[in-house]
C-alpha positions as a LaTeX table, in Angstrom:
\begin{tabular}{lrrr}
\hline
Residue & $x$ (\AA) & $y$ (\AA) & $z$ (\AA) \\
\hline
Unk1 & 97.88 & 211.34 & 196.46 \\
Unk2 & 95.25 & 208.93 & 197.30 \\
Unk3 & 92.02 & 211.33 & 196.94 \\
Unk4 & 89.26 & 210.22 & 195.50 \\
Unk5 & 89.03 & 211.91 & 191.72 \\
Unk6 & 86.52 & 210.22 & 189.23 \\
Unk7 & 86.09 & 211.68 & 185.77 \\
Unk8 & 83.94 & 214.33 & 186.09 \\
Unk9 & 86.40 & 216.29 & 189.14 \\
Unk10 & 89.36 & 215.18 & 187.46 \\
Unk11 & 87.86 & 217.19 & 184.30 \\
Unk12 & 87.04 & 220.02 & 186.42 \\
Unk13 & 90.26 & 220.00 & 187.78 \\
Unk14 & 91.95 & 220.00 & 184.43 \\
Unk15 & 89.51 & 222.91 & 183.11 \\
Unk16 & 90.76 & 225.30 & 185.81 \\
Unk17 & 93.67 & 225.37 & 188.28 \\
Unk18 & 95.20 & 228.81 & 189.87 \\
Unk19 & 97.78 & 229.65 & 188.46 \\
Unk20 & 100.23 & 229.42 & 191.24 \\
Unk21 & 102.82 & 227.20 & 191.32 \\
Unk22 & 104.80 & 229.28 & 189.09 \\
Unk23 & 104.39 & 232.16 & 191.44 \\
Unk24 & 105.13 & 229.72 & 194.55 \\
Unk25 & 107.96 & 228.55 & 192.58 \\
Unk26 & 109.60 & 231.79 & 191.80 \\
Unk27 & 109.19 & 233.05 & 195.40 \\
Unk28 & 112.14 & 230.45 & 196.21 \\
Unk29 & 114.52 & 229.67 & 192.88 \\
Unk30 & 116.56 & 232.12 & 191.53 \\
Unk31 & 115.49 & 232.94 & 188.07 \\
Unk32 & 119.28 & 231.59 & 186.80 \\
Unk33 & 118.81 & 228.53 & 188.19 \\
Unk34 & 118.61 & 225.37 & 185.80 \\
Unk35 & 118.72 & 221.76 & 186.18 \\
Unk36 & 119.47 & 218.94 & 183.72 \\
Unk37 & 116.53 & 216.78 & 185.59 \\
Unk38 & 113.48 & 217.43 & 187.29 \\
Unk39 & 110.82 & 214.73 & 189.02 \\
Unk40 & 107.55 & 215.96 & 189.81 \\
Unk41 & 105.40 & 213.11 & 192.15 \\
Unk42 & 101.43 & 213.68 & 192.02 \\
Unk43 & 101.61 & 215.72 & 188.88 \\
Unk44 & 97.99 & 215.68 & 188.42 \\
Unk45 & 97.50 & 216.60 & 185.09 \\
Unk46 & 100.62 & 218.64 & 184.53 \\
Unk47 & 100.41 & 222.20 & 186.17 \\
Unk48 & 103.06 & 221.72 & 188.92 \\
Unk49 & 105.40 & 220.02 & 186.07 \\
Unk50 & 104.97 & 222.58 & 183.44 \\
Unk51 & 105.88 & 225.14 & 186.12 \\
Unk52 & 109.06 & 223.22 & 187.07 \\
Unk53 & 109.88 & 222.81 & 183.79 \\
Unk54 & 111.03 & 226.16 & 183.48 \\
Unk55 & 114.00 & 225.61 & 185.58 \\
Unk56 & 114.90 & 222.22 & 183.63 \\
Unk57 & 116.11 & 220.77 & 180.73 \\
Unk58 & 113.51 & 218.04 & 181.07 \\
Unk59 & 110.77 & 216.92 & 183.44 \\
Unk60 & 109.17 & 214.11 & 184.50 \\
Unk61 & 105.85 & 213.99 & 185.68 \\
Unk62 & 104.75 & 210.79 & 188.11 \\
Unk63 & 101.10 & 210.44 & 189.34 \\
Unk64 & 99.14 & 207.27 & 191.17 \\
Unk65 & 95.83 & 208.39 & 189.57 \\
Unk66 & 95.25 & 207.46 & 185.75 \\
Unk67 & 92.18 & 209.79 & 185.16 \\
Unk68 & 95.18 & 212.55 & 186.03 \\
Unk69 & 97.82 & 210.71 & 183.59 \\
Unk70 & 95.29 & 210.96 & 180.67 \\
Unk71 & 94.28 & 214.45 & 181.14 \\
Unk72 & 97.68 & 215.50 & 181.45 \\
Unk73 & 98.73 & 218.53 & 179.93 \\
Unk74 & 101.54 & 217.67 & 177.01 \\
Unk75 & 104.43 & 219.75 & 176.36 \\
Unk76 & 107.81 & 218.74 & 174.42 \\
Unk77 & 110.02 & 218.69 & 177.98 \\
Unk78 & 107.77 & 217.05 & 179.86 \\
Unk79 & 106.77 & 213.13 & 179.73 \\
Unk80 & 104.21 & 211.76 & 182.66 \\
Unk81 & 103.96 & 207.83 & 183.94 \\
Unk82 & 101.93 & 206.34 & 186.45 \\
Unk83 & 103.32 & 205.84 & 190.11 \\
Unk84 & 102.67 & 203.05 & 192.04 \\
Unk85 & 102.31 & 204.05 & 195.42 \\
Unk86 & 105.46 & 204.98 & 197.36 \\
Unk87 & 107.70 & 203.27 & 194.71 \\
Unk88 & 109.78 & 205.55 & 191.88 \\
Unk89 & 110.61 & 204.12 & 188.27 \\
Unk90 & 113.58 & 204.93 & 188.35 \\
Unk91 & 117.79 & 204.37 & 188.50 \\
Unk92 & 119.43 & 205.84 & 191.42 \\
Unk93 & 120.96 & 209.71 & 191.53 \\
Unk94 & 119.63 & 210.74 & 188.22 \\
Unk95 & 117.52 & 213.74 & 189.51 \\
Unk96 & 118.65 & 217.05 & 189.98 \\
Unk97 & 115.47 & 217.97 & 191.77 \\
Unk98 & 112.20 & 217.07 & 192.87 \\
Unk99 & 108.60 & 218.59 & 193.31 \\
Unk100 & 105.63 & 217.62 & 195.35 \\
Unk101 & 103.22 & 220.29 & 194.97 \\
Unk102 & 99.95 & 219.56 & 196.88 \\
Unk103 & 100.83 & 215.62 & 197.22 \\
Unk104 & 102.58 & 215.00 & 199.81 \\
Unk105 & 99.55 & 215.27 & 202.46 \\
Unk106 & 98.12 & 211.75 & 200.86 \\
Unk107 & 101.54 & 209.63 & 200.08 \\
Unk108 & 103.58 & 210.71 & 203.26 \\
Unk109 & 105.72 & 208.24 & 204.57 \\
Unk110 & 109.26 & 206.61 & 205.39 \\
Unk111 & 108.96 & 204.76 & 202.07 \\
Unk112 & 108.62 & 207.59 & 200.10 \\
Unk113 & 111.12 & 210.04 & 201.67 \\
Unk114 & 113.54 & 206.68 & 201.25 \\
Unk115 & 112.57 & 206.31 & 197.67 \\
Unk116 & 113.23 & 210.06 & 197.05 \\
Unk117 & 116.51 & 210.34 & 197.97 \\
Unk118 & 117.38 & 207.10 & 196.44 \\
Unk119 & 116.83 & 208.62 & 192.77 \\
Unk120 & 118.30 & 211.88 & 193.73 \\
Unk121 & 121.48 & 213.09 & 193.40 \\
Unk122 & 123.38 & 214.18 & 196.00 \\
Unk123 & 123.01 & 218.35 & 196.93 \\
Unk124 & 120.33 & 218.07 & 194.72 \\
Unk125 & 116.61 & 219.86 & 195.38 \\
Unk126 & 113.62 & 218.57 & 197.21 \\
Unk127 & 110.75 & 221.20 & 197.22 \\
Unk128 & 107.63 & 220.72 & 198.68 \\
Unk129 & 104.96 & 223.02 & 198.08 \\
Unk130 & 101.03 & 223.81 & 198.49 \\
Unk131 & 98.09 & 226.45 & 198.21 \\
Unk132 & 94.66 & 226.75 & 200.06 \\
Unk133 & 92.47 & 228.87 & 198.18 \\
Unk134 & 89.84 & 230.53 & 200.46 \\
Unk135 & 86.72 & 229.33 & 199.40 \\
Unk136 & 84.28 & 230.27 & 201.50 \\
Unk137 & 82.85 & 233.30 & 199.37 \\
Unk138 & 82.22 & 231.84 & 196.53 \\
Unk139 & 80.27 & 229.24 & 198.64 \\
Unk140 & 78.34 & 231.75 & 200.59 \\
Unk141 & 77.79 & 233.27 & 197.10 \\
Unk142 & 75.93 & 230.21 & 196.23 \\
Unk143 & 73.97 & 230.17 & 199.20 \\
Unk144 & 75.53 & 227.94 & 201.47 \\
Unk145 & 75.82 & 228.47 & 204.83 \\
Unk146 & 79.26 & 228.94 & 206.12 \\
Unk147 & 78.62 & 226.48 & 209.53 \\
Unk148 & 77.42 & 223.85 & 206.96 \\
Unk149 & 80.71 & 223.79 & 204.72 \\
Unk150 & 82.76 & 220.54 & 206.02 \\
Unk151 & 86.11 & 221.27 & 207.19 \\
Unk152 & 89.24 & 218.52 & 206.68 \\
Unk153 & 92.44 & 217.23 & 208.07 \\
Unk154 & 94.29 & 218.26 & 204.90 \\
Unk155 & 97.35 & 220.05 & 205.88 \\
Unk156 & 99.07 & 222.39 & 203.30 \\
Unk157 & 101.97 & 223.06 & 205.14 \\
Unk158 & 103.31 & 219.32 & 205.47 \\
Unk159 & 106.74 & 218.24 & 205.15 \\
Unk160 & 108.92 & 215.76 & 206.08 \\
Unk161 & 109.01 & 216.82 & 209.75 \\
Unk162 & 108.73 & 213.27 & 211.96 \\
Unk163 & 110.50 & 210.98 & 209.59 \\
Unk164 & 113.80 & 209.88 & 209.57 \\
Unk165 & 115.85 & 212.52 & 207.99 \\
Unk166 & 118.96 & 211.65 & 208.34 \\
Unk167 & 119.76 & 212.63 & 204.60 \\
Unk168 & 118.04 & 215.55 & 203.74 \\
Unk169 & 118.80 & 219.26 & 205.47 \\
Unk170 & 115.93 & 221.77 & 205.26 \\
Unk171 & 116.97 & 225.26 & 204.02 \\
Unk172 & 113.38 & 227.00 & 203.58 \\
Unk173 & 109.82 & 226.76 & 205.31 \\
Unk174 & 107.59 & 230.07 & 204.65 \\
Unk175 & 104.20 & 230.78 & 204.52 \\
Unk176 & 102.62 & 233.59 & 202.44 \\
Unk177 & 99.03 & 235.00 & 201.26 \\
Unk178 & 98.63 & 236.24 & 197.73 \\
Unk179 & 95.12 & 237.54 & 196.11 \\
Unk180 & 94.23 & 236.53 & 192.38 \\
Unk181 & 91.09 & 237.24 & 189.94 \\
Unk182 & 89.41 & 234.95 & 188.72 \\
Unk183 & 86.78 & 234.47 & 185.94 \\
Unk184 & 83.19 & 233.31 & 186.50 \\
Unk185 & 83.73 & 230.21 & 184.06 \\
Unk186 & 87.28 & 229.12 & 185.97 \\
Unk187 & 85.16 & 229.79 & 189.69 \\
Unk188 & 82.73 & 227.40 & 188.22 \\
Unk189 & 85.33 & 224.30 & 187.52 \\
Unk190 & 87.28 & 225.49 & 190.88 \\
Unk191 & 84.01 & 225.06 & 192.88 \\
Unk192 & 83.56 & 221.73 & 191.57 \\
Unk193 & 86.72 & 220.05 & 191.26 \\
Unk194 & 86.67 & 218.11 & 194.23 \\
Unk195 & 85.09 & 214.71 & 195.02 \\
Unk196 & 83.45 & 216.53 & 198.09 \\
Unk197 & 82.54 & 219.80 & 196.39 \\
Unk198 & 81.40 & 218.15 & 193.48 \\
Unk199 & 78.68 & 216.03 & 195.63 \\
Unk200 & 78.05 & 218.82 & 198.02 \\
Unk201 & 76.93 & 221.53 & 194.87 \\
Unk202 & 75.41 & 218.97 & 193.24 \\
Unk203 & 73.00 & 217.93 & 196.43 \\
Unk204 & 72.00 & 221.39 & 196.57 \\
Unk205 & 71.47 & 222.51 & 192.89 \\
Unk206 & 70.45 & 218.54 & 191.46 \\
Unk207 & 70.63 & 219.30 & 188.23 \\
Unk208 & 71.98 & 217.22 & 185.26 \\
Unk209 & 74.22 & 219.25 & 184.19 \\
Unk210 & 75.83 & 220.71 & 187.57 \\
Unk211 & 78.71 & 222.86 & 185.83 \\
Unk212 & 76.35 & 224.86 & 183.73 \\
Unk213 & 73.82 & 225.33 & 186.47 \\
Unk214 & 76.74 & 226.42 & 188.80 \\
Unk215 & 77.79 & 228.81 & 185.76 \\
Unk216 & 74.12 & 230.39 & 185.95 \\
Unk217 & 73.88 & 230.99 & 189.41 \\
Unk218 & 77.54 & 232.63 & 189.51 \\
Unk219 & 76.37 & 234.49 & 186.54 \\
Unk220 & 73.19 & 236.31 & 188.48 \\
Unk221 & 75.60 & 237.20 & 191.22 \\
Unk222 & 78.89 & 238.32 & 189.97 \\
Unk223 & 77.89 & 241.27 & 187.32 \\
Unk224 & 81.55 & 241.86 & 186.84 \\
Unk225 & 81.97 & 238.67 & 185.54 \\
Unk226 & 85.07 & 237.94 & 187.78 \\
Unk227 & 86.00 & 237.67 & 191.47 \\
Unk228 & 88.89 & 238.09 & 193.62 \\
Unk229 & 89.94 & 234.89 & 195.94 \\
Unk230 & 92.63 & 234.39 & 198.62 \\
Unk231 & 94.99 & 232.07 & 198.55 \\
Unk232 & 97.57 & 230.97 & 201.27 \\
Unk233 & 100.76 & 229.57 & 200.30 \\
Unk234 & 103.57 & 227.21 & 201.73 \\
Unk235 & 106.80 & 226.22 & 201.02 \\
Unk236 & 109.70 & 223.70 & 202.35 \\
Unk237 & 112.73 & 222.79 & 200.62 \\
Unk238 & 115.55 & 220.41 & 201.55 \\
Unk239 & 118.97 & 219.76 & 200.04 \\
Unk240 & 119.85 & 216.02 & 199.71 \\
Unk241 & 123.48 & 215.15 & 201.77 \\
Unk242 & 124.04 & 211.34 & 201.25 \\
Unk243 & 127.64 & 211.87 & 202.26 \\
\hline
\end{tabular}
């Protein structure tokens, strides 16, 4: 949860995010589950907490990032506070369960995991969840070369595998690949929400305004006015056993 985001990305990543974690989500709960409580940790700016607020009475969305906090998405069961790092706000056993959904990669650590189970209830939920959407078309589409494109450490599928687990039992780990459309306007914010997108697009294109350039240049290229992308998805839930 440590990535860079300054306020143009964190805009960018507001405009547009695929709509997946509802999808990801469903692919695991049973549509008659419900919980009283529900903690979401590197919220962002509210996607992964709206979707888990579907199975809850009330959520609460926690993020280290304050350009995320005050872009946040409001809705009547959800309230969002800022996190300071590996340290949760909050009373012991009050949470029913818990969501990391693309944050663990940047906050992983004994602390955490320890901090987690402190404020959740016993048999209660911890999911943690991801997507990698294939990018590389709609990079090639802007004329990038594919052996140019950096590649990163970022793992989707991480978990709490190597820490001390001593009170958590995994019950799930899958890996899928879905397909989604996507409009020319949403591609535009999805290329450049990133720190390292951002500056690589703008390098290339160096114009002022680097969204609406982006737009244009999608715009000659995609007559349809949408594309199809792939994303890859993982999953990993534990149940909490403190007994």
């Amino acid at each position: 949860m440590n990535k860079e985001y300054d306020s143009i990305t964190a805009l960018h990543y507001a405009s547009y995010r695929p709509s997946l974690h509802a999808q990801i989500l469903k692919s695991y709960l049973h549509s008659d589950e419900y919980f009283e409580l529900g903690l979401d940790i590197g919220c962002g700016t509210g996607q992964s907490a709206i979707s888990l607020s579907s199975y809850c009475s009330k959520v609460i969305g926690v993020d280290p990032s304050e350009e995320m906090i005050n872009k946040s998405i409001i809705q009547t069961k959800i309230s969002y506070q800022l996190m300071q790092q590996n340290k949760l706000d909050f009373p012991i056993d009050i949470f029913d369960i818990v969501t990391f959904a693309g944050s663990l990669f940047y906050a992983k650590s004994q602390e955490l995991l320890n901090e987690t189970i402190r404020v959740s209830k016993n048999n209660s939920k911890i999911i943690i969840y991801d997507f990698e959407v294939l990018m590389e078309d709609a990079f090639k589409l802007l004329g990038f070369d594919a052996n140019v494109l950096t590649t990163s450490d970022y793992n989707h599928s991480t978990n709490f595998s190597g820490l001390d687990g001593q009170y958590i039992n995994q019950v799930e780990n899958f890996k899928h690949s879905v397909q989604f459309e996507i409009s020319i306007s949403d591609l535009a914010h999805l290329l450049l929400a990133s720190k390292e997108d951002y500056n690589r697009v703008a390098t290339k294109f160096r114009s002022d305004d680097v969204y609406s350039e982006v737009l244009h240049q999608l715009k000659k290229r995609l007559k349809m006015g949408t594309m199809h992308l792939t994303a890859n998805t993982y999953l990993t839930a534990y149940s909490v056993n403190k007994k």
